[in-house]
Each structure stands twice: as C-alpha cells, then as structure tokens.
C-alpha positions in Angstrom: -45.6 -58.2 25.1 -46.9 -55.1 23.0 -50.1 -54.4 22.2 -50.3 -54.8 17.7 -52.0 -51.9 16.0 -53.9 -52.5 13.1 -55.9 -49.6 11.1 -58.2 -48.9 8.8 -59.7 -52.9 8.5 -62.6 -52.2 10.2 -65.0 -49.1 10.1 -68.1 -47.9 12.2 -70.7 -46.1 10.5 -68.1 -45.2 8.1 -65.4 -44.0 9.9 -62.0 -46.5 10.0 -61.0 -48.0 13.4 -58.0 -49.0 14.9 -57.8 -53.1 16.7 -55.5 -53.5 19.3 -53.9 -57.3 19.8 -53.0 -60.1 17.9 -54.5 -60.9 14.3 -55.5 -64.9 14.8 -55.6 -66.6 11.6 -57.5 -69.4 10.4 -55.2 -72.9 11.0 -53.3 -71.5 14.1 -54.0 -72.8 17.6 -56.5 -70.9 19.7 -54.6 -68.1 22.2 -55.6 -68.3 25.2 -58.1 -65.5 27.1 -59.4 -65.1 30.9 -63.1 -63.7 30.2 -65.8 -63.5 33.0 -68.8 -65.4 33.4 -72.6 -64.2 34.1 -71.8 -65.4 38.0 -68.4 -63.4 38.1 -66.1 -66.7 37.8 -63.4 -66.8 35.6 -63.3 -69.0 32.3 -60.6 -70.4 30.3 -61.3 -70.2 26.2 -59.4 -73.3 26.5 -62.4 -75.1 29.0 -64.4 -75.3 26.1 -61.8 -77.4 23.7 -63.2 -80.4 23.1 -66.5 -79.2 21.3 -66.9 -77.3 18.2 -67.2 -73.6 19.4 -69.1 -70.7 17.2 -67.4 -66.9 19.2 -70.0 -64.7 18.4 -67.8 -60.9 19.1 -70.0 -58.4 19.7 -69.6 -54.7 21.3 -72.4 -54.6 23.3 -75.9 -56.7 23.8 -77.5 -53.4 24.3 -77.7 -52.4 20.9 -80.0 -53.3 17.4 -77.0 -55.2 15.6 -75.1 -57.4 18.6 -79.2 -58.3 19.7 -80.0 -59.2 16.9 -77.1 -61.5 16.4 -77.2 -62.8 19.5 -80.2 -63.9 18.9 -79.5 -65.7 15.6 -76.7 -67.5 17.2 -79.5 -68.3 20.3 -81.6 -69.8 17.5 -79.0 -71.7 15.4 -78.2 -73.3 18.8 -81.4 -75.3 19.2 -80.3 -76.8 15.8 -77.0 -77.7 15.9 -76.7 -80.3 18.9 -74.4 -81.3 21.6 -71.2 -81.2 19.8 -70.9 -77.5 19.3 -70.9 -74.5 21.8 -72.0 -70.9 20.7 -70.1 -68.2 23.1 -70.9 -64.5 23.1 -68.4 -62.5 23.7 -68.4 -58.8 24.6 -67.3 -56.0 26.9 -71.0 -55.7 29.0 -70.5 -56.6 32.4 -71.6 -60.1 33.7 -74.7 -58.7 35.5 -75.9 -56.7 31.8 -75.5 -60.0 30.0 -77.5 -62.0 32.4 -80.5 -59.3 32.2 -80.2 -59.5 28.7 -80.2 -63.0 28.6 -83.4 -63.2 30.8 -85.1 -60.8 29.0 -84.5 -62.3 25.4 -85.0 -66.1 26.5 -81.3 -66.9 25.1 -80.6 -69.7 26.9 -78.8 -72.0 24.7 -75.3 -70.0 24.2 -73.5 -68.4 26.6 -72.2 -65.1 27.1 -68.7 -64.4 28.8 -67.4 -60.9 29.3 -64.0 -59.5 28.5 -64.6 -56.6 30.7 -62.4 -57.2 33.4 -58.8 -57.8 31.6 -59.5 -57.4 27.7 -57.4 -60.2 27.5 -59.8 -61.9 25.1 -59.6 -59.0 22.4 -56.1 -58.3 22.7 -55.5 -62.5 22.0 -57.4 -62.5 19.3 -56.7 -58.4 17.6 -60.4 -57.3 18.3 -59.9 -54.8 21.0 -61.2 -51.6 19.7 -58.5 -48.5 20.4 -60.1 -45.9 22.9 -63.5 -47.3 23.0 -62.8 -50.4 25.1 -65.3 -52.4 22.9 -64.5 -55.5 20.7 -65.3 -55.6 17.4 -67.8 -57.8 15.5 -66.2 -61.2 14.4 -67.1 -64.4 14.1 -64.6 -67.2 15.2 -64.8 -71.2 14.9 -62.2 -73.3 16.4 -62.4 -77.0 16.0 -62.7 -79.6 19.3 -58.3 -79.5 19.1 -58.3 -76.1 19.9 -57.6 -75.0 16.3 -59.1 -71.9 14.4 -61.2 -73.1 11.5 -63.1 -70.0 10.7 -62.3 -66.2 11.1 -65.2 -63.6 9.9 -63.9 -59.7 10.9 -66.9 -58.1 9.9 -65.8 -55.1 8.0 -68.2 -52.3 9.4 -69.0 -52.9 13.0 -72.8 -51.9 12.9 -73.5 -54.6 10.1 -74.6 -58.7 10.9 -72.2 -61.0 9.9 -72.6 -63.3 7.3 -74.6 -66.5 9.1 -74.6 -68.8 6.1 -70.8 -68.7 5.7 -70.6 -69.4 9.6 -72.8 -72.3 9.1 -71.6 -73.3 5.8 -67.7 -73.4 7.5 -69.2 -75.1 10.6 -71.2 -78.1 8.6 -67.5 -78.8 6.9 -65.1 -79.2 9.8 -65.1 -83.0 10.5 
C-alpha cells in the first residue's frame, strides 16, 4: 500500500510540514501498529483494547514540549484509575525512553517506540516526511477498539489542549 501525503496541516516553528500515512478519523476502528517496548519486545496497539487508552504522540522525550507533556499525561494518570491506559508514543529508542522515564519518575503511562518500523505513524498519518519524527497528536480509542478522540496539534512545538483530552475522555461511556 502507498504511503498518503498530506501538507501544509501541521507546522514547526512556523514552517508547514508534510505527514506521511493514513489520516484516522474519529468513529473508525483503530489500525493496527507494531511499536517497541522499553525491554525491546514487540507490542500490538490492539493488546491494549479493552481499556480506555489516552496516545500521547510526541517527537521526542528529549525536548521542553514532548517533557512537559509527558509529564501531564504521567500526572493525569494517578487520577484517572484502572480503566484507562495513557501510551506515549514516539520515535526515541526504547533504551532513551526508559532513561527518561527513570529520570522524570513517570511510572504510571507507558512509553512505546515506533522506531524500528514507523508502522505506528504511517497507521495513523503522523509520520513526519524526512525527519523520521511523529507529530504531536493526541488519540483516544474506546475499550472496542474505536477512535473516540483525534487532537493533531497544529504547530508541533506547542502542548496540546489537556482539558479537551479530558473533557472527550470523561464522556465516552
């Protein structure tokens, strides 16, 4: 199957970007997506069916914006019990997300890498073009495997809007 191109939706620091993939929409069924876990196993998106799951999309833990998002998502974690999983997804390898995770105390969301195939950002049309980086994006899919939620934030080195995460979250049943 082709890689979609899709330009000019998303800019960073200004300048328009082109996403590579598939462009999920709310109401369609989750695509599946190999990423790679902090122990180098491979995961399923699909494993985690069955809860509520928050994707937090972020380029890279390494920098001001993805930490501090991270770490929101770490925080809103502790509050939101065991019927919903927070994921962070990004390109860092397994062994950078780890360190990070260690080093921030984040240990109530999990982060998975899309390093190894970029399957998870060509699914889901968040693959950035040359930079092998995924895009900032919020994603909620219900415990059926269903996309409840989509937030493409518009300019890559900006947070995402939490209270519309939460908001969305508090109304799936």
């Amino acid at each position: 199957m082709p890689v979609l191109e899709r330009n000019n939706i998303v800019t960073m620091k200004g300048n328009a970007i082109t996403l590579l993939g598939n462009d999920v929409s709310v109401g369609q069924k989750a695509p599946e997506a190999t990423v790679v876990a902090n122990d180098l196993s491979e995961v399923q998106i699909s494993s985690f069916f069955g809860k509520k799951l928050i994707i937090s999309v972020v380029p890279s833990l390494d920098t001001g914006t993805c930490d501090l998002q991270t770490k929101r998502f770490n925080k809103e974690a502790g509050n939101l019990g065991d019927t919903v999983k927070i994921l962070t997804i990004s390109m860092d390898l397994p062994f950078a997300q780890k360190r990070w995770c260690g080093a921030t105390a984040s240990d109530k969301i999990q982060t998975l890498s899309d390093y190894r195939y970029g399957s998870f950002g060509e699914a889901y049309g968040l693959l950035i073009k040359n930079l092998r980086l995924l895009t900032r994006a919020i994603l909620i899919i219900d415990e059926t495997g269903t996309i409840q939620y989509k937030q493409l934030v518009t300019e890559v080195t900006k947070e995402p809007d939490y209270e519309s995460v939460l908001t969305a979250l508090k109304s799936i049943k």
